[in-house]
Structure formats: C-alpha cells, structure tokens
C-alpha positions in Angstrom: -34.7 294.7 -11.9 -33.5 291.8 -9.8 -34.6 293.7 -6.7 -38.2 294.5 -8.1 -38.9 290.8 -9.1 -37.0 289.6 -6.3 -34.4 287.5 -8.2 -32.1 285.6 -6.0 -30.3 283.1 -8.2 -29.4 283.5 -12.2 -27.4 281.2 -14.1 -25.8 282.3 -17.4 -26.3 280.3 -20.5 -22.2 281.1 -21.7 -19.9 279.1 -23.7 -16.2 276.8 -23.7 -15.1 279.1 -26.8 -15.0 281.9 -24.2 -11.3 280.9 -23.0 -10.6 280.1 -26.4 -9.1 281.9 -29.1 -11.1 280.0 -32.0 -7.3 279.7 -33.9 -5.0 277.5 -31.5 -5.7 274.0 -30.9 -6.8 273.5 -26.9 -5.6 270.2 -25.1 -7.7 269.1 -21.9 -8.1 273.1 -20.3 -9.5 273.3 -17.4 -11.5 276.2 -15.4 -8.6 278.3 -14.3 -8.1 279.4 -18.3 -8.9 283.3 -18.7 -11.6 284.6 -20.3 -10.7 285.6 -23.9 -11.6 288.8 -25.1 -11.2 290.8 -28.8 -8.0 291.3 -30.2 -6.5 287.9 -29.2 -10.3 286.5 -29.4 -11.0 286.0 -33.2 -14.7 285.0 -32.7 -16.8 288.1 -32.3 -19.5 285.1 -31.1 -16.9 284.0 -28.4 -16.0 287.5 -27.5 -19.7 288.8 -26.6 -20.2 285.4 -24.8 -17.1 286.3 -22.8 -18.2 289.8 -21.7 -21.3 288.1 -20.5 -19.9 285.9 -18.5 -17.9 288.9 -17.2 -20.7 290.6 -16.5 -22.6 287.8 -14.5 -20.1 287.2 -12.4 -19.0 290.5 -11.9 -22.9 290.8 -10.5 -22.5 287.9 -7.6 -23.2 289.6 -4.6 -23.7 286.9 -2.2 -24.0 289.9 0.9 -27.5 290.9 -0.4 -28.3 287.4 -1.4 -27.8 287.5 -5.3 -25.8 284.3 -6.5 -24.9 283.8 -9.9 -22.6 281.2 -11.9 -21.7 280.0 -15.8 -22.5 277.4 -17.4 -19.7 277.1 -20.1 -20.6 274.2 -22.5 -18.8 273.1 -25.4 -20.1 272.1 -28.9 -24.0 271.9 -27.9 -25.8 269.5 -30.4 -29.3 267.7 -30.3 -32.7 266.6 -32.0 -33.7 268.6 -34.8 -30.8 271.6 -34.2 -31.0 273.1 -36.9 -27.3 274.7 -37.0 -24.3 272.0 -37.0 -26.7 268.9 -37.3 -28.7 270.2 -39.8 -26.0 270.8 -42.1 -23.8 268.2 -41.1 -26.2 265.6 -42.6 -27.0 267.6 -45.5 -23.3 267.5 -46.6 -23.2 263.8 -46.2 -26.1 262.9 -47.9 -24.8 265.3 -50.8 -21.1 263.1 -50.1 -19.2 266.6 -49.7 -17.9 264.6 -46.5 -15.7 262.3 -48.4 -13.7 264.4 -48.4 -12.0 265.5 -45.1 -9.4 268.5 -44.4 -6.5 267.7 -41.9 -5.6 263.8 -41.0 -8.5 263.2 -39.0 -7.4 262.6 -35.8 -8.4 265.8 -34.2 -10.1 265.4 -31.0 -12.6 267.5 -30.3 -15.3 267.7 -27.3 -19.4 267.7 -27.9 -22.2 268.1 -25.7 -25.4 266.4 -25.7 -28.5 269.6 -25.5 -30.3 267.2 -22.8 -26.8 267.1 -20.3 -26.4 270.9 -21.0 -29.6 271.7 -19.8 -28.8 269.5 -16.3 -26.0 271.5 -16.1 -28.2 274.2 -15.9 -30.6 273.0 -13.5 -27.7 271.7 -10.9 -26.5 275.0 -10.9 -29.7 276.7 -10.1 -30.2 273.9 -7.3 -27.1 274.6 -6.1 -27.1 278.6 -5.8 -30.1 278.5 -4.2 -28.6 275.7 -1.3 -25.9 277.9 -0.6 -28.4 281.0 -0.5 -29.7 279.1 2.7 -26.6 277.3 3.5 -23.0 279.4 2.5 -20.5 276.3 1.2 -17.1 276.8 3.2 -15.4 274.5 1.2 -14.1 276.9 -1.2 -13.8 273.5 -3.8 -17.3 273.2 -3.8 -18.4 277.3 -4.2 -20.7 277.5 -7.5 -21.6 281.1 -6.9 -19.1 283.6 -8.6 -17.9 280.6 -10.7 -17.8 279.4 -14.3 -18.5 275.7 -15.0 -16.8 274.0 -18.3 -19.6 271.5 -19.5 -18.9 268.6 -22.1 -20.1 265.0 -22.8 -16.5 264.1 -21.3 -16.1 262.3 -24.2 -13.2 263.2 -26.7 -13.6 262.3 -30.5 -11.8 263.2 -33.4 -14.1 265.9 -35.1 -14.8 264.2 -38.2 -15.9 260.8 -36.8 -18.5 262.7 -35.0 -19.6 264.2 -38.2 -19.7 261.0 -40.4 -21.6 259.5 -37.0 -24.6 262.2 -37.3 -24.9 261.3 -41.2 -24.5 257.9 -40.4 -27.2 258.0 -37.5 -29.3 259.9 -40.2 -29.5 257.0 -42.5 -26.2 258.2 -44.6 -23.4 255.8 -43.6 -19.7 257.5 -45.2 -17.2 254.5 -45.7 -14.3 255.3 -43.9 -12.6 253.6 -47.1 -14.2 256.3 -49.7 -12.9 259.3 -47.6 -10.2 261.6 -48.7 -8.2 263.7 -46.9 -6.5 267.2 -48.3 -3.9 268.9 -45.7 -4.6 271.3 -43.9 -2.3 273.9 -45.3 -4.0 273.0 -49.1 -7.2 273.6 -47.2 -6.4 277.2 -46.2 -4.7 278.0 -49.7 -8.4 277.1 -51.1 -10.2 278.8 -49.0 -7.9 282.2 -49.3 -8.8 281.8 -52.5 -12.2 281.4 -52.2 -12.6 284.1 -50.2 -11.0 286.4 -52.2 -12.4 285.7 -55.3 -16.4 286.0 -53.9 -14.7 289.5 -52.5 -14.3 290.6 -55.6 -17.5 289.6 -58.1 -19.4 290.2 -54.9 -17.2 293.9 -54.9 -17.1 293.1 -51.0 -20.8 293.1 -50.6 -20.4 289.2 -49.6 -18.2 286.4 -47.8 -17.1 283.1 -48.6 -18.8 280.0 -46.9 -15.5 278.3 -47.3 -13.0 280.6 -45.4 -9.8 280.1 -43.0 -11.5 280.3 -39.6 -13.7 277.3 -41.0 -10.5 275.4 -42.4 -8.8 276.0 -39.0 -12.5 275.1 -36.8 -12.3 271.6 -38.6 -9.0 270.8 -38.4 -8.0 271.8 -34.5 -7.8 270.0 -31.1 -10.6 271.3 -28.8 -11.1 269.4 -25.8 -11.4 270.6 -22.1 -11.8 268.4 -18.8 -14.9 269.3 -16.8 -13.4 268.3 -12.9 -14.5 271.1 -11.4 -18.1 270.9 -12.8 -17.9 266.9 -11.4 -16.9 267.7 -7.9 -19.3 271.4 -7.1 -22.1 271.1 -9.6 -22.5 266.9 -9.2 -22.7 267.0 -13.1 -22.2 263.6 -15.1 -23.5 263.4 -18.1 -26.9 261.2 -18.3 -26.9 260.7 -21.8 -23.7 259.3 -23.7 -21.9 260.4 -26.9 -23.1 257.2 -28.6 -26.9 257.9 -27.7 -26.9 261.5 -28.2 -25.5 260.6 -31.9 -28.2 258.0 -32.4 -31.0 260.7 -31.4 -29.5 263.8 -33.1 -29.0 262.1 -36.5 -32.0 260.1 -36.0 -34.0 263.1 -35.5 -33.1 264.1 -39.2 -33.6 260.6 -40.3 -37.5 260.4 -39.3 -38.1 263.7 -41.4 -36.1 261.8 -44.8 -38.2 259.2 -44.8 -41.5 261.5 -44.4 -40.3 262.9 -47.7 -39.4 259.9 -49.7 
C-alpha cells in the first residue's frame, strides 16, 4: 500500500503504557525500557499498542526510503475528552472525590492533547529531513525510534484530578478529603467484583476493580530526554494551562445547563 500511494514517512499514534506493566509503580523510565507484551503486560489496551509499535518499527526501511517512528505519550487529556476528563469532573461534582485511595502522594505524568499532537508533527518534519538528509549522529536518529511524550511535569495523581474539577467550577477542599489505604481499597474492590460476578452470573464486571485500585494509587512518571534532544519537543502548553482549558471546557457546558 505504501508503494501504491507513495508513502514515504508514517508516524505511529502509540502509547507510555507500552513499557509498562499497568501493576508496578514506574520512576522516571526512559526510552531504552522494553516493550511490554501479554503475560507480564496486564493491559490488553497496552499490549495491542505494543505490538503496534512493534510493527511500525519493524517496517522502517530507510534503503527504499520508508521512515517510520513512535510517538509514545503518556496520560493524554484535553477540552471536551470525553474519557478521564469527562468523568473525573462528574465524580467531583457528585463529591465521590473526597474520598481518595492511597496517601496521595503518587506522582504521576499527564500530557496536554495540543503538545501530543506537536509531537506528532515534529516527528513527521523530522522523517522526512532525514529522507533528504540521513542524520549521522546516531543521538539525533528519529526513524526506527520510539519517542516517550509527557508534559514533563510530575504531579501526584489526585491533585491533578481535584485540579480538573476545580478548573470545572467544583473546587474539593483539600481539608474535606479522606484517604482509605490502599490495601482497604483492593479488599473493596475484590469484593466488589466478586459480588457483581455473581448476581450478574458472570455476564458483567465491576467498575470498581483491582487494576483501577492499583491505576490510582501507583507512581507513573517517565523522562522524555531523548524526545528533547532528536524530535526538538518542549511542551508549548503547561500543566497549569492545560488544566485550566480541560476543566474549563466542562465548565462552559454546566453553566449552559443551569
């Protein structure tokens, strides 16, 4: 297909979770983690991201001028996303966010939807400079690589949730939040799961369940050097901004139905 419609350059949309085994925390990885792939990968999301990327780079055949790259980015939020966001305000204007699992200090790493796509479009710039130009350095080489993208910002995971609600118009004092350990957290959600197991008679699954307990509660954060030095990436919009738009975004459409 590439050689009908003369494709020379394709960057691959992937993901951060793809060197990460969505159980152990993560402390400031870097680009030279492995790919995680099914059993050890316990994200079937993360996994097919993975054996795309895989796939993608597998294909860079720089000898009959095809480039590709990754674009890895972690935790992508925005205006109007109507995943996270969405349902991160809607549990703090219900107040289910006053109550918090794990102490808090997590750190976790977000990216802005507006810095992703810049990723995106540096790395299409670039495959297509070294299509006319082959990079010697081997430092600055974005073909045949994968690029971790974040906001290079770390934040504990639910500050940036009460942020968004706050952004949105529903401010959480940090005064009237409660914390239940973690280890509480799971025992709930064990059984949680099993009892909606067994009046659903295994037709359905919990909303609360481990991998949830363990998401909110875990260290995720990766450093984005190589992404700095080859792709020329910085991030144009901050955390503090992107927060102010992405809660804001949900904000504008409260007040059209009050």
């Amino acid at each position: 297909m590439r050689l009908k419609f003369g494709i020379k350059a394709f960057v691959y949309a992937s993901s951060a979770s793809v060197i990460h085994d969505a159980v152990s925390d993560l402390v400031e990885a870097d680009d030279t983690y492995p790919l995680v792939f099914l059993p050890q990968q316990k994200e079937l999301y993360s996994h097919s991201k993975a054996l795309g990327d895989e796939l993608v780079l597998a294909h860079n055949d720089p000898t009959h001028g095809f480039l590709t790259t990754c674009i890895r980015p972690s935790g992508i939020f925005g205006e109007n996303e109507p995943g996270s966001v969405k349902s991160f305000v809607e549990r703090v204007a219900a107040g289910k966010l006053k109550i918090q699992i794990g102490n808090g200090k997590n750190l976790f790493d977000f990216t802005y939807v507006g810095n992703v796509i810049d990723a995106h479009i540096l790395a299409a710039q670039k495959l297509f400079l070294h299509l006319e130009s082959p990079v010697g350095d081997e430092s600055m080489r974005v073909d045949g690589q994968g690029f971790l993208i974040t906001n290079d910002e770390h934040i504990p995971f639910w500050e940036f949730v009460r942020a968004i609600g706050d952004a949105a118009g529903y401010p959480t004092r940090e005064e009237d939040v409660k914390s239940i350990p973690k280890m509480v957290g799971l025992f709930m959600a064990i059984l949680a799961e099993w009892m909606v197991w067994i009046l659903s008679f295994g037709r359905k699954k919990s909303r609360v369940n481990r991998m949830g307990i363990a998401y909110r509660c875990m260290t995720r954060t990766y450093r984005i050097d190589k992404a700095k030095k080859a792709l020329g990436y910085k991030p144009r919009v901050s955390l503090k901004e992107a927060i102010r738009r992405s809660g804001g975004s949900f904000a504008v459409k409260n007040q059209k139905k009050d």
